[in-house]
mmCIF file of the N, C-alpha and C atoms, coordinates in Angstrom:
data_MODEL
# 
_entry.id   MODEL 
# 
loop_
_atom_site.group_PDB 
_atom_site.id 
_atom_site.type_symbol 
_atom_site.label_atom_id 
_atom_site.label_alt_id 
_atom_site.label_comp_id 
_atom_site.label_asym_id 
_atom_site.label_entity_id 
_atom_site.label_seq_id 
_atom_site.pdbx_PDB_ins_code 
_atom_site.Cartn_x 
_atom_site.Cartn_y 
_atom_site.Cartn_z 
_atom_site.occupancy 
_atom_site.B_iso_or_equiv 
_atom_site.pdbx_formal_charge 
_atom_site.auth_seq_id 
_atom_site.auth_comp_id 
_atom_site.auth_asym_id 
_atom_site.auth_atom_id 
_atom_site.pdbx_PDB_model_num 
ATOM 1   N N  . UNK A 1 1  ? 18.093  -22.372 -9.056  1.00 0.00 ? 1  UNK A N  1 
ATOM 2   C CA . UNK A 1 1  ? 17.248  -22.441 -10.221 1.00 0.00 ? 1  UNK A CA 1 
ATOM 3   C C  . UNK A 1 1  ? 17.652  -21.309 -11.160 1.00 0.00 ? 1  UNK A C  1 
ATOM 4   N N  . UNK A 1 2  ? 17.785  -21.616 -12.082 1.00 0.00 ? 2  UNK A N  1 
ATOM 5   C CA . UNK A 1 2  ? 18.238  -20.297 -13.270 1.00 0.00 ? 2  UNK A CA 1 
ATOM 6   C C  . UNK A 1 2  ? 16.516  -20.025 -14.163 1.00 0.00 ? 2  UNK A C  1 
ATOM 7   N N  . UNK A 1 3  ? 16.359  -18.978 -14.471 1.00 0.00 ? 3  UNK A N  1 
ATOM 8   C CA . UNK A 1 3  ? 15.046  -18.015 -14.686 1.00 0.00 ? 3  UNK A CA 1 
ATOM 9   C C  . UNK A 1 3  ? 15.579  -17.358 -15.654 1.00 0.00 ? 3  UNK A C  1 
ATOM 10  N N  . UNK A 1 4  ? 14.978  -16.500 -16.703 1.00 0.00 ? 4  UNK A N  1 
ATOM 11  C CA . UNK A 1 4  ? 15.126  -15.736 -17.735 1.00 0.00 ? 4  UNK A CA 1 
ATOM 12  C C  . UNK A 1 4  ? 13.558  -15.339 -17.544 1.00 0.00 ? 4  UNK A C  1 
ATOM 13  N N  . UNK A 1 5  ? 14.044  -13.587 -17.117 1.00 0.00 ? 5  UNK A N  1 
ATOM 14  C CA . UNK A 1 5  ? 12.844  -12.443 -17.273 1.00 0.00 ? 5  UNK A CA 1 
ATOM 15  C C  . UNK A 1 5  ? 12.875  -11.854 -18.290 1.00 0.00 ? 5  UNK A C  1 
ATOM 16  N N  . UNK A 1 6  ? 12.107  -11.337 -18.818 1.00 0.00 ? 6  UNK A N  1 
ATOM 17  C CA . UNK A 1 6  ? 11.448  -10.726 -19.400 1.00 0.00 ? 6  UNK A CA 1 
ATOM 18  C C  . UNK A 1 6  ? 10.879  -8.991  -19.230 1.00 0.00 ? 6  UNK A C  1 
ATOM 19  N N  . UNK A 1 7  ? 10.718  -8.129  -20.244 1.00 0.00 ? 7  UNK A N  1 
ATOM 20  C CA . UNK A 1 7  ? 9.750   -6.734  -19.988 1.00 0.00 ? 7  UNK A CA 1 
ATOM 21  C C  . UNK A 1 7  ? 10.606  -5.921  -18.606 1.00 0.00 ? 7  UNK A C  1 
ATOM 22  N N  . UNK A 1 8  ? 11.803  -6.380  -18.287 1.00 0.00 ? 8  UNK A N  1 
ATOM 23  C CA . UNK A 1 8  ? 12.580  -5.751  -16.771 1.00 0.00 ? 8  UNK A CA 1 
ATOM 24  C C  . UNK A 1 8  ? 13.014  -4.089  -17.423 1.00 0.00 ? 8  UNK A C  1 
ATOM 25  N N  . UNK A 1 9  ? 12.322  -3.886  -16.313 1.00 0.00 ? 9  UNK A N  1 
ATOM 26  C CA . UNK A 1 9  ? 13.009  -1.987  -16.898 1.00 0.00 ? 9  UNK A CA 1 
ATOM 27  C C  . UNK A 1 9  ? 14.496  -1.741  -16.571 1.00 0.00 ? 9  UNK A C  1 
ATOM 28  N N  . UNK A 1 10 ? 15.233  -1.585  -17.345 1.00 0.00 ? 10 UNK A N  1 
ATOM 29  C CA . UNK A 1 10 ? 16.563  -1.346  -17.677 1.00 0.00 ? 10 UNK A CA 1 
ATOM 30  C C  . UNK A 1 10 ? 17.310  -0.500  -16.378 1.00 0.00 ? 10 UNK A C  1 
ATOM 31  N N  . UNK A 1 11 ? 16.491  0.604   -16.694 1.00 0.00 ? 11 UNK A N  1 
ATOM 32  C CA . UNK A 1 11 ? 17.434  1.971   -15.387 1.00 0.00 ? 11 UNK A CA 1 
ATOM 33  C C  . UNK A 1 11 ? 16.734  1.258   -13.786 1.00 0.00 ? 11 UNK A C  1 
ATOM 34  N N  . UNK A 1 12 ? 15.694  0.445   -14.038 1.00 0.00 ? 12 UNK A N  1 
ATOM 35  C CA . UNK A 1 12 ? 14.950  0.108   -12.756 1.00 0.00 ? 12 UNK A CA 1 
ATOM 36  C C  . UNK A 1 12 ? 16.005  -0.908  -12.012 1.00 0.00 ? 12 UNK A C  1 
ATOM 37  N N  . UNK A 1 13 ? 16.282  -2.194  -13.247 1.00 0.00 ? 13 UNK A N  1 
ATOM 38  C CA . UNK A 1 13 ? 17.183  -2.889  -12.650 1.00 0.00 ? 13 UNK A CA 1 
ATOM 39  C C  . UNK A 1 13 ? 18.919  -2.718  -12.748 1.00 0.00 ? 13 UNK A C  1 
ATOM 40  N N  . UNK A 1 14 ? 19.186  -1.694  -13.736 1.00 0.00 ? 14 UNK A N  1 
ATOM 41  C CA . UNK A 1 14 ? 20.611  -1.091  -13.198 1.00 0.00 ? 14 UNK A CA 1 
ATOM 42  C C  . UNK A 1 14 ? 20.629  -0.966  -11.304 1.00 0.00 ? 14 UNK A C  1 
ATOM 43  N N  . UNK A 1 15 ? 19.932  -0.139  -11.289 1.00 0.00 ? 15 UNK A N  1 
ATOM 44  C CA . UNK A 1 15 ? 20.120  0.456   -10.006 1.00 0.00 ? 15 UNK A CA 1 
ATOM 45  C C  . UNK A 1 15 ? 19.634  -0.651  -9.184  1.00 0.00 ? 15 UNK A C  1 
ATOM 46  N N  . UNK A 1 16 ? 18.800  -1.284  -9.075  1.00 0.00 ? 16 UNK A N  1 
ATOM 47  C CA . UNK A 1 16 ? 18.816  -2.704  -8.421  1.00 0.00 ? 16 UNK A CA 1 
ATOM 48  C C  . UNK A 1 16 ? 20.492  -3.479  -8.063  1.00 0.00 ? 16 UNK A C  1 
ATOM 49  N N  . UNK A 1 17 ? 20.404  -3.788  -9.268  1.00 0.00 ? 17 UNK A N  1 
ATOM 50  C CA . UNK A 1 17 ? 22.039  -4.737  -9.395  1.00 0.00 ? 17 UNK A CA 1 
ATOM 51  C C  . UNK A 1 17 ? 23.302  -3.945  -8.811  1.00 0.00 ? 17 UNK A C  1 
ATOM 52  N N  . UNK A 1 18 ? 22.822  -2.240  -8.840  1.00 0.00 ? 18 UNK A N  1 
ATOM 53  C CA . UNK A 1 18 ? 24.220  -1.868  -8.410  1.00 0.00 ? 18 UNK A CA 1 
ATOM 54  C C  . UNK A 1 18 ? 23.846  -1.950  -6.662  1.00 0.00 ? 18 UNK A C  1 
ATOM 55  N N  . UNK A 1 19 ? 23.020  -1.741  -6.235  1.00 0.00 ? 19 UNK A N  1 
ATOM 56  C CA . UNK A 1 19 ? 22.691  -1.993  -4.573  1.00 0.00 ? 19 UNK A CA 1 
ATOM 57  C C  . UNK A 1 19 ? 23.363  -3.021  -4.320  1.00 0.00 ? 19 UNK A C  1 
ATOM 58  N N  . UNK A 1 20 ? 22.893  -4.367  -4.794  1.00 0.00 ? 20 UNK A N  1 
ATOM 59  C CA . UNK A 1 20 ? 23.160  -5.330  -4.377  1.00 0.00 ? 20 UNK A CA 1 
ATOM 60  C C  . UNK A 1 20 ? 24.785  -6.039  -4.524  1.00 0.00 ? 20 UNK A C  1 
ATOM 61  N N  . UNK A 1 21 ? 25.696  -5.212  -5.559  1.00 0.00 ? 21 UNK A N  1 
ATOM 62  C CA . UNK A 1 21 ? 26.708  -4.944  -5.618  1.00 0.00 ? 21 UNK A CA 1 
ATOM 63  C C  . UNK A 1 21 ? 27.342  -4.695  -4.405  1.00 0.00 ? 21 UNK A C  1 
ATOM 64  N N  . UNK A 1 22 ? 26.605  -3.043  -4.229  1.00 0.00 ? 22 UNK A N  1 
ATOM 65  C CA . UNK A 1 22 ? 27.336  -2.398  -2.832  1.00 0.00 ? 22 UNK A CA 1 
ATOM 66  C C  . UNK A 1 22 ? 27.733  -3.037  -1.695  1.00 0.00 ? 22 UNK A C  1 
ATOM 67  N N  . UNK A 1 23 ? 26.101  -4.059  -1.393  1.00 0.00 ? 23 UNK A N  1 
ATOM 68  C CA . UNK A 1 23 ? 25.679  -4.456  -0.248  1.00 0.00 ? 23 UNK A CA 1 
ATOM 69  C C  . UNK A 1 23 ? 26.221  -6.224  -0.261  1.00 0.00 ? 23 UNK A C  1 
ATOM 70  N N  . UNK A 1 24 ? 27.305  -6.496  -1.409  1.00 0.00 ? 24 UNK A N  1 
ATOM 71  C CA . UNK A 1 24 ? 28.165  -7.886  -1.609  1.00 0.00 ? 24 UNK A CA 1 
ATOM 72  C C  . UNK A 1 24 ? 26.796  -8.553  -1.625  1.00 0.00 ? 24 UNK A C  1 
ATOM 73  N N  . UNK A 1 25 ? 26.472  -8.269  -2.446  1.00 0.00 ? 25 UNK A N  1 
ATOM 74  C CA . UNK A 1 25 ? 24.849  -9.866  -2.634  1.00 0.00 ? 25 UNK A CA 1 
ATOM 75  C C  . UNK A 1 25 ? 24.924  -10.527 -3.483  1.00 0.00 ? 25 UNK A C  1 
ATOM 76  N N  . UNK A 1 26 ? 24.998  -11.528 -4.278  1.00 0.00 ? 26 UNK A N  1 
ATOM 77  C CA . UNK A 1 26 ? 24.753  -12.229 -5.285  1.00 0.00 ? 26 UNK A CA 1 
ATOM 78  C C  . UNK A 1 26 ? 22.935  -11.911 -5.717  1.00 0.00 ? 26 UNK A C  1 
ATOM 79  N N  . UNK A 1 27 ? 23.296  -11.361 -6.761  1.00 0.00 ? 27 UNK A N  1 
ATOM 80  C CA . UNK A 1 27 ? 22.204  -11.081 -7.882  1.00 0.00 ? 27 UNK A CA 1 
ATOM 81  C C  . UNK A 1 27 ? 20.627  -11.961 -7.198  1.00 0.00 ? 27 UNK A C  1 
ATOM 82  N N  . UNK A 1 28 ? 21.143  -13.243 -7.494  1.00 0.00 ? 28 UNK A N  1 
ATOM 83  C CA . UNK A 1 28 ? 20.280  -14.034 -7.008  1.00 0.00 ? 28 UNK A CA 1 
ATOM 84  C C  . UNK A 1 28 ? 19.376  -14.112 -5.858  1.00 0.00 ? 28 UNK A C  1 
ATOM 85  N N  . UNK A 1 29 ? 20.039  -13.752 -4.601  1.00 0.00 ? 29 UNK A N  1 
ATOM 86  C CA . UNK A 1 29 ? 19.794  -13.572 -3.024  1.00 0.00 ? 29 UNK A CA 1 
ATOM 87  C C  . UNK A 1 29 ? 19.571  -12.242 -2.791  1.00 0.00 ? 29 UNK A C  1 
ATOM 88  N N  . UNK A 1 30 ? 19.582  -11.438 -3.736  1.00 0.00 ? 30 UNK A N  1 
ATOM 89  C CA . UNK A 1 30 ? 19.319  -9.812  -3.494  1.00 0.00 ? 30 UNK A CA 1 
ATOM 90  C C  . UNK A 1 30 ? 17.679  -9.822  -4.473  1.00 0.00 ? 30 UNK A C  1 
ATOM 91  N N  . UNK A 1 31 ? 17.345  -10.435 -4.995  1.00 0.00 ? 31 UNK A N  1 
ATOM 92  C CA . UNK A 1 31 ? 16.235  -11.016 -5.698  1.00 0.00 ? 31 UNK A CA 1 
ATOM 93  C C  . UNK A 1 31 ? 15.070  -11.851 -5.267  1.00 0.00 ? 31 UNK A C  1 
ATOM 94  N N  . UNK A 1 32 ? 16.143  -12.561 -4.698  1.00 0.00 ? 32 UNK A N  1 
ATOM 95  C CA . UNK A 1 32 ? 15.179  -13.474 -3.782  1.00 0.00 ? 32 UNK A CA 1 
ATOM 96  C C  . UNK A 1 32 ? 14.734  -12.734 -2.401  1.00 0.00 ? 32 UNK A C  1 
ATOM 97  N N  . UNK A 1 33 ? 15.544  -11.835 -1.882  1.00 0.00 ? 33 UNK A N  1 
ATOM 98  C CA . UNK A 1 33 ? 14.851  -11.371 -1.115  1.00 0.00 ? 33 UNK A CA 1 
ATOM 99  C C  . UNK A 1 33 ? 13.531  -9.977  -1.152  1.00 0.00 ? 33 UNK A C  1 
ATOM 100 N N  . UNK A 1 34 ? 14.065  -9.111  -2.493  1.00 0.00 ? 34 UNK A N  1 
ATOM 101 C CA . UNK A 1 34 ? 12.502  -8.507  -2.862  1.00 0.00 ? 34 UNK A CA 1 
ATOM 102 C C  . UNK A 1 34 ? 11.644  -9.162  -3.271  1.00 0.00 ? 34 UNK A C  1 
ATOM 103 N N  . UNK A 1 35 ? 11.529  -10.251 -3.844  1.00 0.00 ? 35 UNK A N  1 
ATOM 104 C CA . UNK A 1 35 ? 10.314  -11.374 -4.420  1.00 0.00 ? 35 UNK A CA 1 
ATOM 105 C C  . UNK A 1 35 ? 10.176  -11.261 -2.480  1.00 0.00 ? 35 UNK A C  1 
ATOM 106 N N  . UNK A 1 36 ? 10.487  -11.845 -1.677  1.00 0.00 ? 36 UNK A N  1 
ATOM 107 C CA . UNK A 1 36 ? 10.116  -12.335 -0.416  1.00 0.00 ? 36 UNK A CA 1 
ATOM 108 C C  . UNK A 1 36 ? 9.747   -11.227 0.528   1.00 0.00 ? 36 UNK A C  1 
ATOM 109 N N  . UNK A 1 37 ? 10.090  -9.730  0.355   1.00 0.00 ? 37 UNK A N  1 
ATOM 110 C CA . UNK A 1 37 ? 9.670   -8.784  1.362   1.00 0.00 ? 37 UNK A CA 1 
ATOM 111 C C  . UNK A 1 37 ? 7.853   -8.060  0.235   1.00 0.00 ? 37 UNK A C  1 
ATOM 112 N N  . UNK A 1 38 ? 8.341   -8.126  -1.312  1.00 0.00 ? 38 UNK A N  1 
ATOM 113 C CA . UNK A 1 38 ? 7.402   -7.468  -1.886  1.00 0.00 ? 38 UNK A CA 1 
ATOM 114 C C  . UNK A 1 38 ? 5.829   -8.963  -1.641  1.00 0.00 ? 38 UNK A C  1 
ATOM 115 N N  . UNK A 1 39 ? 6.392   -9.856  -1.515  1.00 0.00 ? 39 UNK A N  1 
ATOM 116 C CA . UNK A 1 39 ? 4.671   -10.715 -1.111  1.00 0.00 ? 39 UNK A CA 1 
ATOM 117 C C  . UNK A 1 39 ? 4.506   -10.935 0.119   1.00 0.00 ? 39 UNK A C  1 
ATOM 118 N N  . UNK A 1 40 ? 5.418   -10.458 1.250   1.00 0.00 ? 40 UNK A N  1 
ATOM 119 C CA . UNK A 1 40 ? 4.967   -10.163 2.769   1.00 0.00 ? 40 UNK A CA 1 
ATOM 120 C C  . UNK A 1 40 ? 4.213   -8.649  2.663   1.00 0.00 ? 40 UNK A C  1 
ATOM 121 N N  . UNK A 1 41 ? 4.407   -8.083  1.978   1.00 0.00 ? 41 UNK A N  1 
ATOM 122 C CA . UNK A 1 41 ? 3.781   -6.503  2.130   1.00 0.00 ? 41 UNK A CA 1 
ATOM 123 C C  . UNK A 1 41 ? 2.354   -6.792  1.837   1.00 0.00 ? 41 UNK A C  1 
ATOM 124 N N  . UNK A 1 42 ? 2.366   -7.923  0.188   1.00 0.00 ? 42 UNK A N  1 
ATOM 125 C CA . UNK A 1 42 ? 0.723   -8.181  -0.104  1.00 0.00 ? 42 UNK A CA 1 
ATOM 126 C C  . UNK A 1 42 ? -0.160  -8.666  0.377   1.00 0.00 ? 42 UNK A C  1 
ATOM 127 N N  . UNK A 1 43 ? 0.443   -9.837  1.202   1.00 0.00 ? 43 UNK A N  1 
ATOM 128 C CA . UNK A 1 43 ? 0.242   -10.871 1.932   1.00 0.00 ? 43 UNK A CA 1 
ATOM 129 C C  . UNK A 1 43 ? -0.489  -9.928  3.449   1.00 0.00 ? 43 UNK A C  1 
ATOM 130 N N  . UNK A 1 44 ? 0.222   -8.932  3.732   1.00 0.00 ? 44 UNK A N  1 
ATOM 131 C CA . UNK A 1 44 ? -0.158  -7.676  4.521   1.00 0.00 ? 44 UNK A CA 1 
ATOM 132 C C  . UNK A 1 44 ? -1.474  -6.987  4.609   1.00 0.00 ? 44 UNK A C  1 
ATOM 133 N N  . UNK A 1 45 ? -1.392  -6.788  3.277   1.00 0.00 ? 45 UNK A N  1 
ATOM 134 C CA . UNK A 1 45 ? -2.579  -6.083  2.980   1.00 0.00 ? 45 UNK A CA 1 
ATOM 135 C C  . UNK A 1 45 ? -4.241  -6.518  3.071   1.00 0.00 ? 45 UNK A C  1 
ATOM 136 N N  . UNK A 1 46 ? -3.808  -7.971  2.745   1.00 0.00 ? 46 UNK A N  1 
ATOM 137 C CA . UNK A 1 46 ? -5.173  -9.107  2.620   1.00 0.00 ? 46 UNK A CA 1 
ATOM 138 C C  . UNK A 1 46 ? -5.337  -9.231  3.853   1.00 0.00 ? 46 UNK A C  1 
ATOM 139 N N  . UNK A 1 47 ? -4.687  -8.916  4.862   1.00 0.00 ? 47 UNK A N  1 
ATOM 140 C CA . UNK A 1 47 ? -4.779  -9.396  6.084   1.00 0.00 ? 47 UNK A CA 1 
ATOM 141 C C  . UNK A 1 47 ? -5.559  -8.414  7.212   1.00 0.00 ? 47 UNK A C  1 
ATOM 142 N N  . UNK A 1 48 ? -5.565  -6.846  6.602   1.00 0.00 ? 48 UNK A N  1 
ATOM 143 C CA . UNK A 1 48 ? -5.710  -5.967  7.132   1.00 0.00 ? 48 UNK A CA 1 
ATOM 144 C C  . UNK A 1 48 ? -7.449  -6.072  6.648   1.00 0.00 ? 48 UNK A C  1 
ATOM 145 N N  . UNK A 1 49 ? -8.159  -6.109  7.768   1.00 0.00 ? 49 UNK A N  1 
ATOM 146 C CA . UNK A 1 49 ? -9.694  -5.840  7.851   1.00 0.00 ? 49 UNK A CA 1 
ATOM 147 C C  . UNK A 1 49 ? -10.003 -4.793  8.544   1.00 0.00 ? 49 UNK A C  1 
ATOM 148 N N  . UNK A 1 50 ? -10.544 -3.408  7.928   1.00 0.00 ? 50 UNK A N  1 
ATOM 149 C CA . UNK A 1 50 ? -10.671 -2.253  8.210   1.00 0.00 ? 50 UNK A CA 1 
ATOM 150 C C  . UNK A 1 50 ? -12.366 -2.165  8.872   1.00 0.00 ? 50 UNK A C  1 
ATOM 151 N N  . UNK A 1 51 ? -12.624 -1.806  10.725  1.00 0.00 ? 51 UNK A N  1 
ATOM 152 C CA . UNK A 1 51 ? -13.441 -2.088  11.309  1.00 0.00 ? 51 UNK A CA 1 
ATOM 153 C C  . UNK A 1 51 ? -13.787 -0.547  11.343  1.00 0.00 ? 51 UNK A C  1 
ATOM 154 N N  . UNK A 1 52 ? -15.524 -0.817  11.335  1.00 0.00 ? 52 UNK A N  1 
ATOM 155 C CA . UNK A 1 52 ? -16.265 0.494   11.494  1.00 0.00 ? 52 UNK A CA 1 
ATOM 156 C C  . UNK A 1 52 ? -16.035 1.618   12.484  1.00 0.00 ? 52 UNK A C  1 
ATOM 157 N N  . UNK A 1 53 ? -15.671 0.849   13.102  1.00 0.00 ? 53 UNK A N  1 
ATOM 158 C CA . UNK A 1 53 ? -15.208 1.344   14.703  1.00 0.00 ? 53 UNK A CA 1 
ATOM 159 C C  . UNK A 1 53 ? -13.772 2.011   14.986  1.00 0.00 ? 53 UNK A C  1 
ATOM 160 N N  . UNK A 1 54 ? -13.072 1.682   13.842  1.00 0.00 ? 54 UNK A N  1 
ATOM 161 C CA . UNK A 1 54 ? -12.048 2.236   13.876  1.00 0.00 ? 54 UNK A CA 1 
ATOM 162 C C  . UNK A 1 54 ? -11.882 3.829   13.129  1.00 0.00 ? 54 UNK A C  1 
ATOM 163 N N  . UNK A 1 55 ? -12.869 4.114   12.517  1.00 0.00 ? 55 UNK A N  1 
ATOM 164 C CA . UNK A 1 55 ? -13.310 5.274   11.833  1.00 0.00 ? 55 UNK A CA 1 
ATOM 165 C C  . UNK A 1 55 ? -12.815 6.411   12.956  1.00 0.00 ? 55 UNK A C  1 
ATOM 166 N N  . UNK A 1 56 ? -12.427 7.335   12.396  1.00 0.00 ? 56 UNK A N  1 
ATOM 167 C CA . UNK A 1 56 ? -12.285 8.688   13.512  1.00 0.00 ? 56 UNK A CA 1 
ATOM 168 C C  . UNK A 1 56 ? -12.699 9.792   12.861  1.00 0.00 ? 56 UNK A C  1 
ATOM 169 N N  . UNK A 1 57 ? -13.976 10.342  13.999  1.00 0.00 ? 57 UNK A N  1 
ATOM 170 C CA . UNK A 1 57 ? -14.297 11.921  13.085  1.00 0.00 ? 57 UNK A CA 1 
ATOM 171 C C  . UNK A 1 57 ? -13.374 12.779  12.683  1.00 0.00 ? 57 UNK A C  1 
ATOM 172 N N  . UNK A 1 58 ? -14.013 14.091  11.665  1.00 0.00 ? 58 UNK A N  1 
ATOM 173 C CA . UNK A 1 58 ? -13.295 14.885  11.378  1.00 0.00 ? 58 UNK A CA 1 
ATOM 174 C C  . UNK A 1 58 ? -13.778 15.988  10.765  1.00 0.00 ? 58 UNK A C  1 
ATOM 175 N N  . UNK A 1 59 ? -13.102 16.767  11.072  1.00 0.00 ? 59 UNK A N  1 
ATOM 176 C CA . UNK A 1 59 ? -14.219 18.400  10.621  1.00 0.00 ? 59 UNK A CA 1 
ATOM 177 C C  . UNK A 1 59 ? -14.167 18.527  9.127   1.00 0.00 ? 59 UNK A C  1 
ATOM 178 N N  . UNK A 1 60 ? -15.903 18.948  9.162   1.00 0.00 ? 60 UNK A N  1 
ATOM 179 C CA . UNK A 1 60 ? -16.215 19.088  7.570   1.00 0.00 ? 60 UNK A CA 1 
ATOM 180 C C  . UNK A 1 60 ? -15.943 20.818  7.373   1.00 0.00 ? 60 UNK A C  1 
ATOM 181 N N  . UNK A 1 61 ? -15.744 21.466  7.878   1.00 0.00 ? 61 UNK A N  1 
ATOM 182 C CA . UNK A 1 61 ? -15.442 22.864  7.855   1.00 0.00 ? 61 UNK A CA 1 
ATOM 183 C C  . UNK A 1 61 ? -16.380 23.783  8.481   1.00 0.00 ? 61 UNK A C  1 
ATOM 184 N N  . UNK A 1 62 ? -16.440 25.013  8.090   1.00 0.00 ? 62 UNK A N  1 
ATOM 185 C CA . UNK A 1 62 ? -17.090 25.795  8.753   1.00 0.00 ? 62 UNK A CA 1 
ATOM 186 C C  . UNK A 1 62 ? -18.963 25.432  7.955   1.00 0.00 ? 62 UNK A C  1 
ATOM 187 N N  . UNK A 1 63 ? -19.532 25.781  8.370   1.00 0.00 ? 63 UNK A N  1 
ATOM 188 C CA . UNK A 1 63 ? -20.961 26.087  7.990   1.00 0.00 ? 63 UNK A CA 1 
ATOM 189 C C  . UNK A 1 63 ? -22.067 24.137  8.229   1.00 0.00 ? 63 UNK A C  1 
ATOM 190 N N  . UNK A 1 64 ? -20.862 23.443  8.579   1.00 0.00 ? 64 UNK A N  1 
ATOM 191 C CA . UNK A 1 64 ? -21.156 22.281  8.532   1.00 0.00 ? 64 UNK A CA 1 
ATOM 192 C C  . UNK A 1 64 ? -21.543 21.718  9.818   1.00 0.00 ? 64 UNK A C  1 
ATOM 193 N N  . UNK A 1 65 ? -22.032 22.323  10.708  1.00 0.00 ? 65 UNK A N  1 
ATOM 194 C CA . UNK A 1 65 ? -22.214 22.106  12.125  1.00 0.00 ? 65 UNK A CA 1 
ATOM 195 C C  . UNK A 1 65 ? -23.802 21.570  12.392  1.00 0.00 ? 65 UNK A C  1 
ATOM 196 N N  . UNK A 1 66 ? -24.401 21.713  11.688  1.00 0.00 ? 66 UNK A N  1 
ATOM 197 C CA . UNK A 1 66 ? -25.791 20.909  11.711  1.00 0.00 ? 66 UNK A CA 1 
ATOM 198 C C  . UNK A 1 66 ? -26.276 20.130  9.626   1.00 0.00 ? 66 UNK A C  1 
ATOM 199 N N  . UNK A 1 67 ? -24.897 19.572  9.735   1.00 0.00 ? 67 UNK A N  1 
ATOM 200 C CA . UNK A 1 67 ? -25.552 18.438  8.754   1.00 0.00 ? 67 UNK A CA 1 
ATOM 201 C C  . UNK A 1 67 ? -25.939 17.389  8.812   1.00 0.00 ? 67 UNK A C  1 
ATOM 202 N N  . UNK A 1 68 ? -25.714 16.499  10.577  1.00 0.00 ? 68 UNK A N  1 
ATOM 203 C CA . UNK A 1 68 ? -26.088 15.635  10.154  1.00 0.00 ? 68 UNK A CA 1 
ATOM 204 C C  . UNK A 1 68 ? -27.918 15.820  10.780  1.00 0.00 ? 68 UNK A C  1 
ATOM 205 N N  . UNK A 1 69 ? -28.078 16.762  11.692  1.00 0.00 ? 69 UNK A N  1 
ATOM 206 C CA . UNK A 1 69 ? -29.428 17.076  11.851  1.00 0.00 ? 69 UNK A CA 1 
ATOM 207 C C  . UNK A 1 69 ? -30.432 17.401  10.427  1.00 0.00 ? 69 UNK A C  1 
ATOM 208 N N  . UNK A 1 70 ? -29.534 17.998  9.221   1.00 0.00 ? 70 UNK A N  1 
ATOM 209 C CA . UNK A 1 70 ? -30.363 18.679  8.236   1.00 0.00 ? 70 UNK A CA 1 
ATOM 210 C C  . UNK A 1 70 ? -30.749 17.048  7.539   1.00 0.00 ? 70 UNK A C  1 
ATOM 211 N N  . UNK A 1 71 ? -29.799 16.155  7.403   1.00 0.00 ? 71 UNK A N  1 
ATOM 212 C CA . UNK A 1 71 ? -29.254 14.769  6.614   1.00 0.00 ? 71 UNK A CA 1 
ATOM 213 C C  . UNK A 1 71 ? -30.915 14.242  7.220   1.00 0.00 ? 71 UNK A C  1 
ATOM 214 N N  . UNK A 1 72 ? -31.283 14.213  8.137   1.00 0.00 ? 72 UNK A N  1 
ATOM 215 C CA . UNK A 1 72 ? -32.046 13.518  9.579   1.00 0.00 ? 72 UNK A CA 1 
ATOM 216 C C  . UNK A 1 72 ? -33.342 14.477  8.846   1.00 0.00 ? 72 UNK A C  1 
ATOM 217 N N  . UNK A 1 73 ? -33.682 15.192  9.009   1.00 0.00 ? 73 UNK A N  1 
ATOM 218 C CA . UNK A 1 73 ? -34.945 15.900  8.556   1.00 0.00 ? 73 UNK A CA 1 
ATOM 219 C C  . UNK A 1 73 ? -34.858 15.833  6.960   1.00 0.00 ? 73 UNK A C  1 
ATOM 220 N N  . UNK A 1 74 ? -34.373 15.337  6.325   1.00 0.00 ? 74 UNK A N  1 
ATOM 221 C CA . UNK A 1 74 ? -34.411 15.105  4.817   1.00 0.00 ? 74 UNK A CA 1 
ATOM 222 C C  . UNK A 1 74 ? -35.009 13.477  4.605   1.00 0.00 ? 74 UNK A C  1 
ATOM 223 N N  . UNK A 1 75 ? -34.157 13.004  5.338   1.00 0.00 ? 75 UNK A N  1 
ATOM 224 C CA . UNK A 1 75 ? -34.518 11.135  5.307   1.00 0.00 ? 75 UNK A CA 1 
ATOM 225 C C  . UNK A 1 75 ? -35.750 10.938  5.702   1.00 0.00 ? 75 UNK A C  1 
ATOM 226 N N  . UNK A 1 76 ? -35.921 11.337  7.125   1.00 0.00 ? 76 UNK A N  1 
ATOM 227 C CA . UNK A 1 76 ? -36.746 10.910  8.103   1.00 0.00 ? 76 UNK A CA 1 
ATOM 228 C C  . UNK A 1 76 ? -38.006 11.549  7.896   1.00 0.00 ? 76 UNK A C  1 
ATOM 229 N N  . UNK A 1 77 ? -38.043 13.240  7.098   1.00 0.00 ? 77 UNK A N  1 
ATOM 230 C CA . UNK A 1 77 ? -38.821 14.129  7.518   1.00 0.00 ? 77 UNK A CA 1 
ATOM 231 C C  . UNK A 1 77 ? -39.693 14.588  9.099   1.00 0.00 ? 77 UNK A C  1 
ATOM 232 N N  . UNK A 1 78 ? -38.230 14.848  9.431   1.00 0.00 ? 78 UNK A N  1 
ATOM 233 C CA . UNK A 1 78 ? -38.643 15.338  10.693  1.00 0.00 ? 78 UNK A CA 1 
ATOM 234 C C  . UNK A 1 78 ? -38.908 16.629  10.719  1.00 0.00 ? 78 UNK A C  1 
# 
């Protein structure tokens, strides 16, 4: 299929075209394969469901050793 882009950043796709140079690719198949790794990455992302449970503590610093007791007598009025 022949395509005409548009808005392509110049020094972005120099250096594109010269990779695929290096690496003996036809323009085309060196193209077709970032279109195909850059919507497996997105395709990635949608896929990733971030569980509560997977959370891991972590120190709030010094002086912070009874906040969530202070958090607890503020809400609750204990």
């Amino acid at each position: 299929m022949n395509i005409t882009i548009k808005d392509v950043d110049e020094p972005v796709f120099r250096k594109f075209k010269a990779e695929s140079v290096r690496k003996r690719m036809k323009l085309g198949n060196a193209l077709t394969n970032a279109m195909m790794t850059w919507l497996e990455k997105e395709q990635g992302k949608k896929k990733v469901k971030k569980h509560f449970l997977d959370l891991k503590p972590f120190d709030w610093g010094e002086g912070t050793e009874r906040s969530s007791v202070e958090v607890d007598e503020i809400l609750y009025a204990k």
